[in-house]
KOLKOLBA-320852 format. One line per field, with one value per residue: residue number from 1; residue in one letter; x, y, z of N, C-alpha, C, O in turn. Coordinates in nm, 4 decimals. Layout:
BEGIN
num NUM, ...
residuo A, ...
nX X, ...
nY Y, ...
nZ Z, ...
caX X, ...
caY Y, ...
caZ Z, ...
cX X, ...
cY Y, ...
cZ Z, ...
oX X, ...
oY Y, ...
oZ Z, ...
This chain:
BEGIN
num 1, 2, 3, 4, 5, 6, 7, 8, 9, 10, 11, 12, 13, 14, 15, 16, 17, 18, 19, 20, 21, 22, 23, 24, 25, 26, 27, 28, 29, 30, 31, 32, 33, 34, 35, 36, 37, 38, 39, 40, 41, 42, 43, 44, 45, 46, 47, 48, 49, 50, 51, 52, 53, 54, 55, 56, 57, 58, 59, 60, 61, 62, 63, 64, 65, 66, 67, 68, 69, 70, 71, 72, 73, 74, 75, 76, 77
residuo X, X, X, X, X, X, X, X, X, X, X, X, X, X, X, X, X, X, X, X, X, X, X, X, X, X, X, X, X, X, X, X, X, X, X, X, X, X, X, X, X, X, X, X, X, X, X, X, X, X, X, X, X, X, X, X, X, X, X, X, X, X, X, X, X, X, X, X, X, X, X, X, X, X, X, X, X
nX -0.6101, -0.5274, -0.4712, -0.2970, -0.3254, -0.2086, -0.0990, 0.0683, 0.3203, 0.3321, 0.5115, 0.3233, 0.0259, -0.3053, -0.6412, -0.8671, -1.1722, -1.1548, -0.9653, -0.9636, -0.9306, -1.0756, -1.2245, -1.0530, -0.8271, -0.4667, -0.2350, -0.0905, 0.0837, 0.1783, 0.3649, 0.5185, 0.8866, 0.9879, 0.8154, 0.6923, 0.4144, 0.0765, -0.2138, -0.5137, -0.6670, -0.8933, -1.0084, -1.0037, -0.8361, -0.5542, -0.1811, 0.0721, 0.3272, 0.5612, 0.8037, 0.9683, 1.0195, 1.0673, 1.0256, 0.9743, 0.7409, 0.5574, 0.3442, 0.1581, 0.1264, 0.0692, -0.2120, -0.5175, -0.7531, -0.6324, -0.6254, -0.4046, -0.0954, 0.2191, 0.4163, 0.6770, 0.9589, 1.0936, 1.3764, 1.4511, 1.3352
nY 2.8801, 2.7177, 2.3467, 2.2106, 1.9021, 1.6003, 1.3629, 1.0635, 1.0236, 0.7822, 0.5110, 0.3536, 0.4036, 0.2851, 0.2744, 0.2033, 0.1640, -0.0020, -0.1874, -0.5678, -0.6975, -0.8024, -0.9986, -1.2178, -1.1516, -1.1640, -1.0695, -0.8413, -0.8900, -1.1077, -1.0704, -0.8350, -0.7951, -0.7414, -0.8363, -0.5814, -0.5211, -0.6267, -0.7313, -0.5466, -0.7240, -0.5932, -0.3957, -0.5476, -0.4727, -0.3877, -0.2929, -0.1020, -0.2157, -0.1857, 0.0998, 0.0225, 0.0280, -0.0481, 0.0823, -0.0672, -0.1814, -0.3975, -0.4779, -0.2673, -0.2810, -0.5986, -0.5575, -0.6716, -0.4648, -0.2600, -0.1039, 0.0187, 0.2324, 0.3174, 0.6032, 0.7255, 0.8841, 1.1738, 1.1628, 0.9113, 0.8573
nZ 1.8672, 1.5717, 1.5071, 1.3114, 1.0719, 1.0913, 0.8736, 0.8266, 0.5367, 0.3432, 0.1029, -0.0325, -0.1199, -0.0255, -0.1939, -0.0086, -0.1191, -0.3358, -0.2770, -0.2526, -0.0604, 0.1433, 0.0467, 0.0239, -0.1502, -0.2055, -0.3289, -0.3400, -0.0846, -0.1325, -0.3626, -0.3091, -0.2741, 0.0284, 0.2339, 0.3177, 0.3397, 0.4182, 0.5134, 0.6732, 0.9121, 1.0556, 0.8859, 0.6387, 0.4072, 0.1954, 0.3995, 0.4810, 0.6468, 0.7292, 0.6707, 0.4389, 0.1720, -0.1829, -0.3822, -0.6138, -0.7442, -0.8068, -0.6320, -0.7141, -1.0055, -1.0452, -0.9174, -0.8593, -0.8723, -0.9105, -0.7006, -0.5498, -0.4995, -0.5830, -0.4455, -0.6240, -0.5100, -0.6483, -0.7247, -0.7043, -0.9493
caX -0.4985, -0.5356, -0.3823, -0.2635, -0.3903, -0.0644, -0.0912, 0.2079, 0.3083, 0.4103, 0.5345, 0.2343, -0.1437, -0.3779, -0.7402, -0.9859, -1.2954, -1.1211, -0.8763, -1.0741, -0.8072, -1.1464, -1.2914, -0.9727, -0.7154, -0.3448, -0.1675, 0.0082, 0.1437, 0.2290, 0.4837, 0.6233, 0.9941, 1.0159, 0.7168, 0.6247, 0.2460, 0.0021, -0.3881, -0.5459, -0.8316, -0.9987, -1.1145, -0.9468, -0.7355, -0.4167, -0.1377, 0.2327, 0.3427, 0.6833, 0.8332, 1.0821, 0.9918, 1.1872, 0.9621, 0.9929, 0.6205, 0.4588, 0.1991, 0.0853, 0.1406, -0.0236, -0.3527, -0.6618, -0.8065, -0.5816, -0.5775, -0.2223, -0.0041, 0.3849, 0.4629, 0.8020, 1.0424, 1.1411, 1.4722, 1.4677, 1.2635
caY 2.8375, 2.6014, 2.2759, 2.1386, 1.7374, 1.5520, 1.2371, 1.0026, 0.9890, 0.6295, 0.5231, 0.2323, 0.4218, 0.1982, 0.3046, 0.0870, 0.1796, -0.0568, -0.2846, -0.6605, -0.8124, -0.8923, -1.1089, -1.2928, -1.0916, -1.1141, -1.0267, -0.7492, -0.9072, -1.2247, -1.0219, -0.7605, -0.8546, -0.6993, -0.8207, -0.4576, -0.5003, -0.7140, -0.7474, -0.5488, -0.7831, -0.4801, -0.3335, -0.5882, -0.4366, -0.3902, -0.1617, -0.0816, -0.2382, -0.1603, 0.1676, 0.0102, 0.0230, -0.0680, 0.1351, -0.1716, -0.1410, -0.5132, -0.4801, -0.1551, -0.3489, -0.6936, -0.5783, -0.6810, -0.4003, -0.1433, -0.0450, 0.0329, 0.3320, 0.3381, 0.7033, 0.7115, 1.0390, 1.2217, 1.1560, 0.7929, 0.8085
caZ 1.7855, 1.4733, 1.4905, 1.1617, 1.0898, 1.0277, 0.8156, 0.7999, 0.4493, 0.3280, -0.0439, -0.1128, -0.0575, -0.0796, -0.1947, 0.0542, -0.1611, -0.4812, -0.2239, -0.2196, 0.0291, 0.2399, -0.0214, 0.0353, -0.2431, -0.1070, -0.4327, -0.3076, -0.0178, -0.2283, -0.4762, -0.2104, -0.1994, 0.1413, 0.3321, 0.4459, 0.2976, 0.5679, 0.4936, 0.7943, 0.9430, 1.1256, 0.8204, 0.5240, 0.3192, 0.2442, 0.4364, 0.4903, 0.7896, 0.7491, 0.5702, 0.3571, 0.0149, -0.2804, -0.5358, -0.7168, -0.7815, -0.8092, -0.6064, -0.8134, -1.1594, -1.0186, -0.8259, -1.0178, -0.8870, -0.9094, -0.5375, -0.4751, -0.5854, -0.5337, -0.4706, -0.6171, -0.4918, -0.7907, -0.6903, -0.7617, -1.1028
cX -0.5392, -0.4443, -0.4121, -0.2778, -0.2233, -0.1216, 0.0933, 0.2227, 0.4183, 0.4168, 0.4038, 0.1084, -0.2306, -0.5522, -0.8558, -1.1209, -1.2606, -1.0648, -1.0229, -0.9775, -0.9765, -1.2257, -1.1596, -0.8239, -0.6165, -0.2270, -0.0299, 0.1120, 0.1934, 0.3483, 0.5343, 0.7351, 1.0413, 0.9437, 0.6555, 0.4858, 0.1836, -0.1673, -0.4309, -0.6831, -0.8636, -1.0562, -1.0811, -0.9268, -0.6347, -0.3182, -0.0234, 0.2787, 0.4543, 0.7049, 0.9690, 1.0765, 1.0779, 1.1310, 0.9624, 0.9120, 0.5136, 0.3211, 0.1131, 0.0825, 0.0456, -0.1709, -0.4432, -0.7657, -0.7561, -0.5600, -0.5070, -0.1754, 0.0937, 0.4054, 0.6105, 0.8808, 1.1081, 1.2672, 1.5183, 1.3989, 1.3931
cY 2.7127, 2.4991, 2.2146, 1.9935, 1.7094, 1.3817, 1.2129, 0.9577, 0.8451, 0.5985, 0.4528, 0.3186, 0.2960, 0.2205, 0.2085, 0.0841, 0.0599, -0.1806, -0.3649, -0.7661, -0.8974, -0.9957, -1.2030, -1.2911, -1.0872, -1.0937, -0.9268, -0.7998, -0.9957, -1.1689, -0.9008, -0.8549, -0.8645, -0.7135, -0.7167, -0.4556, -0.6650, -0.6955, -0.6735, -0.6431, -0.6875, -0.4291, -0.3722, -0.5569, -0.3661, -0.2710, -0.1736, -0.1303, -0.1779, 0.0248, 0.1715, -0.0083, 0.0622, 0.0408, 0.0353, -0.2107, -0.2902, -0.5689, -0.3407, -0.2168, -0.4731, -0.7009, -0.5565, -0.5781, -0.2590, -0.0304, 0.0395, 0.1270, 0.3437, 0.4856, 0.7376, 0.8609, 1.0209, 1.2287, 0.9923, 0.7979, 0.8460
cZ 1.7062, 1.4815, 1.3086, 1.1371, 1.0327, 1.0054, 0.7793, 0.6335, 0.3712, 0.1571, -0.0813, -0.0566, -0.1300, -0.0811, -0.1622, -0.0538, -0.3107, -0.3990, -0.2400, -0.1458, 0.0993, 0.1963, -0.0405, -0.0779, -0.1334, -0.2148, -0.4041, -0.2364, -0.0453, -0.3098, -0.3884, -0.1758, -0.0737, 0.2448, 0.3760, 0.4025, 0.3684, 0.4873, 0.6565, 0.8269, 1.0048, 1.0123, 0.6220, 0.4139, 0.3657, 0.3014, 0.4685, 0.5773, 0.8341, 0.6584, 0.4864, 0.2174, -0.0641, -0.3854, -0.6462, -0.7975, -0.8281, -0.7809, -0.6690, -0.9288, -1.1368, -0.9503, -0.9215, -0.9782, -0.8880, -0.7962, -0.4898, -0.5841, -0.4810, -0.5758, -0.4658, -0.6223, -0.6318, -0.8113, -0.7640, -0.9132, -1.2034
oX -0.5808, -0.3273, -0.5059, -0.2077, -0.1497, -0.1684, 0.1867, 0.1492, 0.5401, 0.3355, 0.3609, 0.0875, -0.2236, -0.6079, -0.9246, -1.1710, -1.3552, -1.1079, -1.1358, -0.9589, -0.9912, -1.2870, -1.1694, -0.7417, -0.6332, -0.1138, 0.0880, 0.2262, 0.2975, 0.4414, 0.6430, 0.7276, 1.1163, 0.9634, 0.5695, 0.4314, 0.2358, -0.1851, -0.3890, -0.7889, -0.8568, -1.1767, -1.1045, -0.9890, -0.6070, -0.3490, 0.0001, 0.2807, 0.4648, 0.6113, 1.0479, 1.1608, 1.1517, 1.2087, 0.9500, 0.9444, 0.4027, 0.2374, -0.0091, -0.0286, -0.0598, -0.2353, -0.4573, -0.8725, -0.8264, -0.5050, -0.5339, -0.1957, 0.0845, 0.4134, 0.6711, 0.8686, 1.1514, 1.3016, 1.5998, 1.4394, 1.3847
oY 2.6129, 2.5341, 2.1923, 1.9443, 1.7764, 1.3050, 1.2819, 0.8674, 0.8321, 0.6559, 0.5017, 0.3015, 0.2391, 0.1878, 0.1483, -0.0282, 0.0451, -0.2885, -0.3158, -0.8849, -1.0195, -1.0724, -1.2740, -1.3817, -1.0418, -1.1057, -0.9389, -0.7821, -1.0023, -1.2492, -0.8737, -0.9509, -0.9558, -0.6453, -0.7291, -0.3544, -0.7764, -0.6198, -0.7319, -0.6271, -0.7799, -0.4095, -0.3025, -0.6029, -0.3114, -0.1564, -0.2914, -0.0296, -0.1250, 0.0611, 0.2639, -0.0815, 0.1601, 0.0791, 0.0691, -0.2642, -0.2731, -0.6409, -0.3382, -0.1835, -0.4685, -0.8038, -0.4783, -0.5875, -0.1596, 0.0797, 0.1231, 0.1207, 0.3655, 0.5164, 0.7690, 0.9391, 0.9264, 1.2944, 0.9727, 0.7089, 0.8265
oZ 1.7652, 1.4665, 1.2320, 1.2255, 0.9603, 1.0897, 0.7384, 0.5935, 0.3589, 0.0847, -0.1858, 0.0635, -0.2390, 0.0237, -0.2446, -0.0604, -0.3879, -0.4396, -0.2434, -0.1723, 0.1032, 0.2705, -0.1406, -0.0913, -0.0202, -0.1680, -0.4375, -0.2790, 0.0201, -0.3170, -0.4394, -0.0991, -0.0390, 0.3454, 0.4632, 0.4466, 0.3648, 0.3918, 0.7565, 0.7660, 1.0859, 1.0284, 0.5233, 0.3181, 0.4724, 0.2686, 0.4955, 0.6480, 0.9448, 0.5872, 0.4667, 0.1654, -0.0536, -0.4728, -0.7639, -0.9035, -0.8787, -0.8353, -0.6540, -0.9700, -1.2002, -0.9300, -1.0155, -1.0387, -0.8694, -0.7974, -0.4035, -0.7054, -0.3602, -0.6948, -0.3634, -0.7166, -0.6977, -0.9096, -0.8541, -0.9880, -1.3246
C-alpha cells in the first residue's frame, strides 16, 4: 500500500536557496504585522511560526532577495 507524503501547506513559502536571514537579513520578520515569521537558527532562514497571515504581503514586497511568496486564496484576491 502507497502512502501519500503530506506537506503542511502555509500562506508565506519561503525559498531557502535565495533566503539570506543567515548572513544576518531579518526584513521579513521586521515588517510582519503579526509576528508569525521567526529566523530558524538550525538552518537560518526564514519560517512561519504561527499560521495567521494577513496576506498583507510585506515581507514578499520588502525582501532584497525575493525569498518569500504570500500564497493568497483566490477567495481573498
Amino acid at each position: 500500500m502507497a502512502t501519500a507524503s503530506m506537506s503542511v501547506k502555509v500562506p508565506v513559502s519561503v525559498d531557502a536557496d535565495k533566503c539570506i536571514a543567515s548572513k544576518g537579513c531579518t526584513v521579513c520578520v521586521d515588517v510582519c504585522p503579526l509576528d508569525v515569521l521567526v529566523i530558524d537558527m538550525n538552518n537560518g532562514v526564514a519560517l512561519m511560526q504561527y499560521d495567521e497571515c494577513w496576506y498583507c504581503t510585506p515581507c514578499e514586497v520588502d525582501c532584497p532577495t525575493h525569498a518569500l511568496t504570500v500564497d493568497i486564496p483566490y477567495l481573498v484576491k
